[in-house]
N, C-alpha and C positions, 0 to 999 in steps of 0.2 A: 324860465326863471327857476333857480334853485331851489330845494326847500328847506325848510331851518327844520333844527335837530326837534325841536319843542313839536312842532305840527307834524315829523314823521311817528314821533314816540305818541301823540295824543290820537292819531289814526291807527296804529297799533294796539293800541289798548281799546280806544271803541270797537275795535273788529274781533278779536280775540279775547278769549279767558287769559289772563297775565298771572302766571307763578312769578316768572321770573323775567325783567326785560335788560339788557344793557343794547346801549345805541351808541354808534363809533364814527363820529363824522373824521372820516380818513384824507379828508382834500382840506388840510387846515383851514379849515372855515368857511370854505366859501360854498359847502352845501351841495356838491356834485359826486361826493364819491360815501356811501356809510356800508358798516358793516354793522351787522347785529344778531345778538344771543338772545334767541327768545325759548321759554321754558312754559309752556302750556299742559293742562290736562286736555285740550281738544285736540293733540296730536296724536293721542293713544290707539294704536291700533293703525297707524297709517306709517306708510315707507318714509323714509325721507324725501322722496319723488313727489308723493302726493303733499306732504307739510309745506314743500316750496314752493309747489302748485298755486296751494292754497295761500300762498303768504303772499305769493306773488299777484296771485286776482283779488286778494281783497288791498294791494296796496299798487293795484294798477296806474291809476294817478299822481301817486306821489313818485313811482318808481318811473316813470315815462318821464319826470322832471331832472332824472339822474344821470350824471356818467356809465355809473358803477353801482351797483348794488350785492351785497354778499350777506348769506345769512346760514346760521346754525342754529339747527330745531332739534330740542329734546323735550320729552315727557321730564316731567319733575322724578323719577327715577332711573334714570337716565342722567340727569342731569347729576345730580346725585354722584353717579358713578365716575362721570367727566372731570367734576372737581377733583375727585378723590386721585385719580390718575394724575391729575396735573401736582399734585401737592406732592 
């Protein structure tokens, strides 16, 4: 069974400190394919290897419901910086 965008975003946020979230249900709707920008101070100090890690075992359940799962972790200065290059 799929999982809706509302229950991956509210398991996200119970697991993680949230600066910053965006959630990208990329399978028009029907809940098998997202991608997401998450901007945490709990990432500080860890590779990107270990953020996915961790994104990935605290959202073991919902992501075992999935096609596809894709995600980009920045610290809030970092993130910062990301913006700025995209503008």
């Amino acid at each position: 069974m799929p999982i809706n965008l509302v229950d991956l975003e509210a398991a996200i946020r119970d697991a993680v400190p949230v600066a910053h979230l965006e959630v990208e249900d990329q399978s028009s709707g029907c809940g098998e394919n997202y991608a997401i920008i998450l901007v945490s101070e709990a990432f500080e100090g860890k590779n990107t290897l270990a953020r996915h890690r961790f994104v990935n075992e605290v959202l073991k359940a919902e992501i075992a419901q999935m096609h596809a799962f894709s995600q980009k972790t920045f610290t809030p200065k970092q993130y910062e910086a990301y913006l700025a290059k995209q503008a």
